[in-house]
MMTF fields as JSON, N, C-alpha, C and O atoms, coordinates in Angstrom:
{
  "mmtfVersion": "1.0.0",
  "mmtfProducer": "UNKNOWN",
  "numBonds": 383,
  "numAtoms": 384,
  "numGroups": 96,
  "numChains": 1,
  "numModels": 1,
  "chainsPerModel": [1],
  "groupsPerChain": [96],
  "chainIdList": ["A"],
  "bondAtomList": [4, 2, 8, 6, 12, 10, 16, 14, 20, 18, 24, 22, 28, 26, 32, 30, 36, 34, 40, 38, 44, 42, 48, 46, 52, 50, 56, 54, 60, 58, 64, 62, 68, 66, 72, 70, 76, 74, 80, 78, 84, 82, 88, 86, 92, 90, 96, 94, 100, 98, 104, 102, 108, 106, 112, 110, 116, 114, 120, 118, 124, 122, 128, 126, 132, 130, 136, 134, 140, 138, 144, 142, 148, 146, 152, 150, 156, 154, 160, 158, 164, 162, 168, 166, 172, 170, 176, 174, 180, 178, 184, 182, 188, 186, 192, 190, 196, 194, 200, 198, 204, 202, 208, 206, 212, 210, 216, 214, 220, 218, 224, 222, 228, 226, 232, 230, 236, 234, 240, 238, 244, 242, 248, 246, 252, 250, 256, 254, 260, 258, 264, 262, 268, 266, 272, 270, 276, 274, 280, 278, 284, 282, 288, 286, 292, 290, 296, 294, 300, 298, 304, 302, 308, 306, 312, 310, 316, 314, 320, 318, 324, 322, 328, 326, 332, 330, 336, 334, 340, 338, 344, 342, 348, 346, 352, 350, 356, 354, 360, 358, 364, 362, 368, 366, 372, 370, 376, 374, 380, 378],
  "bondOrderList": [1, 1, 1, 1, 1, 1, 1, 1, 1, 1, 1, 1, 1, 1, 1, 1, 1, 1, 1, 1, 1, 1, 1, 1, 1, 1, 1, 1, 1, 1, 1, 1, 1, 1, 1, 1, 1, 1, 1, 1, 1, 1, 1, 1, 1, 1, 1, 1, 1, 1, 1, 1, 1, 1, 1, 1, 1, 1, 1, 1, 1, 1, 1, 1, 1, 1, 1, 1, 1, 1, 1, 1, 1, 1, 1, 1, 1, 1, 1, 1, 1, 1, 1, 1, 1, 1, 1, 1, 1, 1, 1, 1, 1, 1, 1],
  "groupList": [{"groupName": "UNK", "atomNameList": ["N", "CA", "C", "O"], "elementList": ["N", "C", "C", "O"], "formalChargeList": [0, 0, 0, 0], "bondAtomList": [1, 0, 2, 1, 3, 2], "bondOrderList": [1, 1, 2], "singleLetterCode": "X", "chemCompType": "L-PEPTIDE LINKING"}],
  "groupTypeList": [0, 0, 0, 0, 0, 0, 0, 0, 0, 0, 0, 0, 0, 0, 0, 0, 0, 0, 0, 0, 0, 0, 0, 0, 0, 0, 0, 0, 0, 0, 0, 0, 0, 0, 0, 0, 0, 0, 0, 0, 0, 0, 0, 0, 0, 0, 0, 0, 0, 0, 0, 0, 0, 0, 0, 0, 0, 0, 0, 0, 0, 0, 0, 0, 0, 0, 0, 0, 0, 0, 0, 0, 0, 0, 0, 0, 0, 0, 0, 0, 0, 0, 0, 0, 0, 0, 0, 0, 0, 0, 0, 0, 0, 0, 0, 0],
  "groupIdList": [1, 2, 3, 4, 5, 6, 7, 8, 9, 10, 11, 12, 13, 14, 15, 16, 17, 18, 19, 20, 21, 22, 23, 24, 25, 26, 27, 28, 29, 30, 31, 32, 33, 34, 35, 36, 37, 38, 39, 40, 41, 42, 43, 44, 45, 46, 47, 48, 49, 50, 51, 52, 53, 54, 55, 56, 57, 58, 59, 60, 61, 62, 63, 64, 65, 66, 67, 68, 69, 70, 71, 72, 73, 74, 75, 76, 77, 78, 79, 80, 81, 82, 83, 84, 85, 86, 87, 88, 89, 90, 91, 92, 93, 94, 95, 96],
  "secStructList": [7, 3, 3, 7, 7, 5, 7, 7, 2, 2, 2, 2, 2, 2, 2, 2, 2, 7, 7, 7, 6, 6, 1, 7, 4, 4, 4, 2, 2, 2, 2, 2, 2, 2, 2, 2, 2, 2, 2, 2, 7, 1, 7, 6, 6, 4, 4, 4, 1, 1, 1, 6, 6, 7, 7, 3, 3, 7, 7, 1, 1, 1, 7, 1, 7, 3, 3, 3, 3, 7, 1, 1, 1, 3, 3, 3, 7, 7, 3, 3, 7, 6, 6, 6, 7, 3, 3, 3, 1, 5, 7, 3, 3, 3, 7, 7],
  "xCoordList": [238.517, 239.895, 240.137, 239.284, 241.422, 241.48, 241.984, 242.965, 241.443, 241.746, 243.409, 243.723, 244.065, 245.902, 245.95, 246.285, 245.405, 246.068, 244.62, 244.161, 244.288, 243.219, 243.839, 244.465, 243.551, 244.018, 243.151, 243.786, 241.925, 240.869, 241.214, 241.303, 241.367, 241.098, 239.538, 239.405, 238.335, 237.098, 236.862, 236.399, 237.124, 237.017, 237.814, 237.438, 239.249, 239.903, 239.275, 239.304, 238.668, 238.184, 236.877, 236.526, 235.954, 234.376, 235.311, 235.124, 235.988, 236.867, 236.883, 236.486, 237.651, 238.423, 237.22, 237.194, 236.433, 235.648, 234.133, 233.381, 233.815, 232.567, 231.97, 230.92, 232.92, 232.63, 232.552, 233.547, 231.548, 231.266, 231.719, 231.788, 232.028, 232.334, 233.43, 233.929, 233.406, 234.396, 233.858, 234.485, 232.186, 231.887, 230.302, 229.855, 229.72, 228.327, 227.274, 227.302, 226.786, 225.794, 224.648, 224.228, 224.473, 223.788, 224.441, 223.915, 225.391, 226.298, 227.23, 228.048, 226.78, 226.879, 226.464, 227.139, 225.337, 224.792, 225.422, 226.439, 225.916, 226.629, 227.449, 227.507, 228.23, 229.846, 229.748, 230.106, 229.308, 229.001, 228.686, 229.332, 227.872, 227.84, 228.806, 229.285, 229.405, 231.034, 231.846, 232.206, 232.637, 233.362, 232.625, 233.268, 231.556, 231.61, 231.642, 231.927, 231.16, 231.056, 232.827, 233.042, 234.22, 234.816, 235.631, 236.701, 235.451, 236.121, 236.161, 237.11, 234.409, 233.994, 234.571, 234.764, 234.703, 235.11, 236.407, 237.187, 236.549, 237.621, 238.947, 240.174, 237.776, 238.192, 237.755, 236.542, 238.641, 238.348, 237.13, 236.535, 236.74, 235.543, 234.264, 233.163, 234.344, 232.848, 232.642, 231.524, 233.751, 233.051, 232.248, 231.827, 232.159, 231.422, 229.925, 229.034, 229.493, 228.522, 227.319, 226.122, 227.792, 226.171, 226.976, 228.161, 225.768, 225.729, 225.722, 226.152, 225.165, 225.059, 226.322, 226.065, 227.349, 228.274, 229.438, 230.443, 229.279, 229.811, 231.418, 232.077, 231.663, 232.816, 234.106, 234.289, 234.842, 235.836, 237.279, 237.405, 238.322, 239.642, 239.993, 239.652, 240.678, 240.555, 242.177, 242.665, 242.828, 243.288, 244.261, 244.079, 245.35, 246.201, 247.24, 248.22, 247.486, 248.829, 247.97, 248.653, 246.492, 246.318, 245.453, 244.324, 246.474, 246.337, 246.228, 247.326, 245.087, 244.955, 244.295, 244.432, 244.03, 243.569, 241.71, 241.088, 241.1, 239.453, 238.53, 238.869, 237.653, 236.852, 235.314, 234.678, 234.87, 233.118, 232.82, 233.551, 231.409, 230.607, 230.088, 229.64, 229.971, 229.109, 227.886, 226.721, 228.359, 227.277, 227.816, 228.849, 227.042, 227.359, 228.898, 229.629, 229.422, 231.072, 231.719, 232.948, 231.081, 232.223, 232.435, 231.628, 233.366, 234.318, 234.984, 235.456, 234.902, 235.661, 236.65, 236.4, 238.035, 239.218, 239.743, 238.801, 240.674, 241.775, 242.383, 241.951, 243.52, 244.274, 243.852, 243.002, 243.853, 244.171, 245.352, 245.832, 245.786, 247.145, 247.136, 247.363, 246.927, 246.69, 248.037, 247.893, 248.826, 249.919, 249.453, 249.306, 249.261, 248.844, 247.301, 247.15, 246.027, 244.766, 244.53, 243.876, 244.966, 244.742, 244.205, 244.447, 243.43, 243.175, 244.053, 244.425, 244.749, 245.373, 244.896, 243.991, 245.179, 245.308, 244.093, 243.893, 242.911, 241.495, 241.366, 242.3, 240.614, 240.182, 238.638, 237.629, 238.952, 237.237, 237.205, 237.383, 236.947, 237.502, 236.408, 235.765, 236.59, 236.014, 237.002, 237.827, 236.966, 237.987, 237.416, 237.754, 236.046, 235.472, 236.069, 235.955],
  "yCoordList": [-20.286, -19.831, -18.798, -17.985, -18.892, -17.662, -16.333, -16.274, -15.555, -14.205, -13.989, -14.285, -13.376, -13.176, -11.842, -11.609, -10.823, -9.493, -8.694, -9.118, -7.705, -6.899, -5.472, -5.047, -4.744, -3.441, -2.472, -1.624, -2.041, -0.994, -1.203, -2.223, 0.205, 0.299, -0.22, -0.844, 0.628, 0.478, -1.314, -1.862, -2.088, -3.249, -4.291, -5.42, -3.66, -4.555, -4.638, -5.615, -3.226, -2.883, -3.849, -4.403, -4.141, -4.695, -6.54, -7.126, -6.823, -8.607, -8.947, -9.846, -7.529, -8.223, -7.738, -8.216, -6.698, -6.082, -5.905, -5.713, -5.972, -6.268, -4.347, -4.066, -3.484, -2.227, -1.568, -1.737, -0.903, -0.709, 0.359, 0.319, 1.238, 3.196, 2.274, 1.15, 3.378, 3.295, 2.577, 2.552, 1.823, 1.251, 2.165, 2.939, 1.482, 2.22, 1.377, 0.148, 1.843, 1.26, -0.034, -1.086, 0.762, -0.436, -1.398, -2.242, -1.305, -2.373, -3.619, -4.371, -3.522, -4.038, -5.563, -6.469, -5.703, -7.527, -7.411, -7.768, -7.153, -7.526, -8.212, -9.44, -7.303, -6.926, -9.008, -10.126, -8.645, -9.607, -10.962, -11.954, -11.063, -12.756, -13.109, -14.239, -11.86, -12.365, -12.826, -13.979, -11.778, -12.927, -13.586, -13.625, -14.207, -15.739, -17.189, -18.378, -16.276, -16.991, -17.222, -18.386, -16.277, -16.729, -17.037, -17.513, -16.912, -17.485, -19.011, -19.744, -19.233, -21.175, -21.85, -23.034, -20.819, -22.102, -22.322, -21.844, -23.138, -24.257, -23.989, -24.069, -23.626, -23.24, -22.276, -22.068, -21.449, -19.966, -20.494, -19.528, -21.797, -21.643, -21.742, -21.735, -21.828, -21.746, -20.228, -19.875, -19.35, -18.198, -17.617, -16.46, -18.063, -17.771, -18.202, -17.846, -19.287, -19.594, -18.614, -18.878, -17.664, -16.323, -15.527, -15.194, -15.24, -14.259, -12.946, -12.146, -12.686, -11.619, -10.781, -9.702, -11.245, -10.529, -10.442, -9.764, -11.181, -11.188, -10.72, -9.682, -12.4, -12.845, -12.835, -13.801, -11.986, -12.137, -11.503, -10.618, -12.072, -12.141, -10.583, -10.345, -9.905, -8.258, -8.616, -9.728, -7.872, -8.075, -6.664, -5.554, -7.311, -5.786, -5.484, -6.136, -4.956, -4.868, -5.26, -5.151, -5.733, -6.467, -7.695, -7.951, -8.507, -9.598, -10.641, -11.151, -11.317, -12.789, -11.232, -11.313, -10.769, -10.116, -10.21, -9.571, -11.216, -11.6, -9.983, -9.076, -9.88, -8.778, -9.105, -9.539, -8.776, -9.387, -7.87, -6.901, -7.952, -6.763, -6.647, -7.697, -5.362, -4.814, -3.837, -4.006, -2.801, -2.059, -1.534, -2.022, -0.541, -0.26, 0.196, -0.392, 1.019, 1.066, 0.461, 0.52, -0.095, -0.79, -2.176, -3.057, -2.234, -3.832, -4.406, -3.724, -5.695, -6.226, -7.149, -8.114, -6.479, -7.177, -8.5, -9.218, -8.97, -9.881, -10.762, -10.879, -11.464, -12.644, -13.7, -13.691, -14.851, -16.107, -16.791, -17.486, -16.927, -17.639, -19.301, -19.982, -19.865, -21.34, -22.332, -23.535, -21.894, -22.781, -22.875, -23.822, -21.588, -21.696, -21.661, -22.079, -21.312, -21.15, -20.529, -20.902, -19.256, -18.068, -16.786, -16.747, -15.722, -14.769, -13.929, -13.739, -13.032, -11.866, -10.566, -10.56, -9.671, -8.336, -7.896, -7.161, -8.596, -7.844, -6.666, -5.94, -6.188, -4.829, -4.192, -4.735, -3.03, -2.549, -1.462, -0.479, -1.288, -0.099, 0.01, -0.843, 1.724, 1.916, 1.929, 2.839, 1.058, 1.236, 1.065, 0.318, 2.4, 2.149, 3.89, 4.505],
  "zCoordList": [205.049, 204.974, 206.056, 206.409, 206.583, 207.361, 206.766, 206.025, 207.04, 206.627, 207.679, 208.832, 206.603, 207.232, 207.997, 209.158, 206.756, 207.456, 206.408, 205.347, 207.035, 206.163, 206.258, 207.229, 205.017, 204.906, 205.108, 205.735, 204.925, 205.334, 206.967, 207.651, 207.277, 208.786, 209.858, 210.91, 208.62, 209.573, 209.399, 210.399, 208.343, 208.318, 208.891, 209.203, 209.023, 210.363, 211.943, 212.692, 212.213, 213.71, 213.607, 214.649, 212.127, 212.204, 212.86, 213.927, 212.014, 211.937, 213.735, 214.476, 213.876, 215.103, 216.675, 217.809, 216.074, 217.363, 217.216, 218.172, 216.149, 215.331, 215.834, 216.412, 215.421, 215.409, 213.893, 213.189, 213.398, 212.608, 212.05, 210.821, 212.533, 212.59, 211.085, 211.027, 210.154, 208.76, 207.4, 206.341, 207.699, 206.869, 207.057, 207.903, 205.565, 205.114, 206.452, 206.524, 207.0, 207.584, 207.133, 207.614, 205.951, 204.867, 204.21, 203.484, 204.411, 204.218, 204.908, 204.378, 206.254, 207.338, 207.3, 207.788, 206.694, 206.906, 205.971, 206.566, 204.588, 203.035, 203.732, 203.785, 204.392, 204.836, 205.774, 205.404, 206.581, 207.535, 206.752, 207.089, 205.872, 205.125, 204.563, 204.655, 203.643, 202.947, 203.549, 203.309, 204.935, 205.566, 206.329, 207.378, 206.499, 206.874, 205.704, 205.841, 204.479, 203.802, 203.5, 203.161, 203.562, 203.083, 203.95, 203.57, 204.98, 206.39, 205.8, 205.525, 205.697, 206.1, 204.3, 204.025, 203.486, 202.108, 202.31, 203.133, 201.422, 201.279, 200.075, 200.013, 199.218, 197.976, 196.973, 196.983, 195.857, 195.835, 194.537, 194.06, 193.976, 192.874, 193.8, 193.249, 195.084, 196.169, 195.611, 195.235, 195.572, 195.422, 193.767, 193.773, 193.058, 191.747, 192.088, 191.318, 193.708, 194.051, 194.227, 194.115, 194.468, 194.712, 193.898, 193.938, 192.93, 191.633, 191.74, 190.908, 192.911, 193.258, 194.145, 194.679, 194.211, 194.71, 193.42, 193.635, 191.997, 190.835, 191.101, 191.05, 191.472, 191.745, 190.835, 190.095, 190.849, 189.659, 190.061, 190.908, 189.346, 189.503, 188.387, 187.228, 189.231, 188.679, 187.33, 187.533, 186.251, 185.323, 185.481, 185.981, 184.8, 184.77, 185.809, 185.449, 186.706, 187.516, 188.866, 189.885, 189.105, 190.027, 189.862, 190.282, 188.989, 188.49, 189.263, 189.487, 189.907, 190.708, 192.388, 193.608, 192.026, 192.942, 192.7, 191.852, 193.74, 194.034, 194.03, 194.789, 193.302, 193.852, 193.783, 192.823, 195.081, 195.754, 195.576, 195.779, 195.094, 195.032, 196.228, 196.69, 197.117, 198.065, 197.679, 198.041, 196.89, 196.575, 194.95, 194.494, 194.175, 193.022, 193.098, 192.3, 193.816, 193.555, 194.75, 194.807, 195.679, 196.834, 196.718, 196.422, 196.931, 196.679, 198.079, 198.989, 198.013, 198.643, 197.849, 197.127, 198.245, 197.354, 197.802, 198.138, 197.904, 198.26, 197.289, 196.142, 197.805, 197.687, 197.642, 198.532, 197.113, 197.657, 198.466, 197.571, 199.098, 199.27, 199.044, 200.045, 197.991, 198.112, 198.68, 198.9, 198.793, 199.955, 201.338, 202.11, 201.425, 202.819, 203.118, 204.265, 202.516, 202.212, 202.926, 203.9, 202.769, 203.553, 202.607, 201.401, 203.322, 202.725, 202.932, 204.09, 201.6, 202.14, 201.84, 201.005, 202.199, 202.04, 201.599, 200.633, 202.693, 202.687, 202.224, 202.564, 201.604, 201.875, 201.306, 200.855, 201.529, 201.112, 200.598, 201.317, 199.059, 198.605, 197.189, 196.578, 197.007, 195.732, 194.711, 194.633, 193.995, 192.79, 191.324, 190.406, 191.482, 189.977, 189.848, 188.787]
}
């Protein structure tokens, strides 16, 4: 899928320039397999595929909003857009 628009600053600069400055260092290859992994799927049940990033659709006023585990409190959020099969509104955030 293509990713549309991403909201973290240091993670728009890693997408578009593969510069790291704004993200955990150790978190860098994480960071790096997710979007390729969600660049190359097709469709949003590929992602329940690795257990280990414990794939789930968040509840409540950000309802249909994807969240991939990076580390014990960092997340990677987004959208689906299935009209268009696009990712939206990347981001990378602690929201525990």
């Amino acid at each position: 899928m293509r990713i549309r628009n991403v909201r973290h600053k240091g993670l728009r600069r890693f997408i578009e320039a593969d510069e790291s400055a704004g993200l955990a260092a150790v978190t860098i290859e994480k960071v790096r397999n997710i979007l390729s992994f969600l660049q190359a799927m097709t469709d949003a049940d590929e992602l329940r595929t690795i257990p280990s990033w414990r794939a789930h659709q968040l509840t409540g006023d950000r309802k249909g909003t994807w969240s991939l585990t990076v580390t014990k409190n960092w997340r990677l959020t987004f959208r689906i857009d299935e009209t268009d099969g696009e990712i939206v509104d990347l981001d990378y955030e602690d929201y525990h």
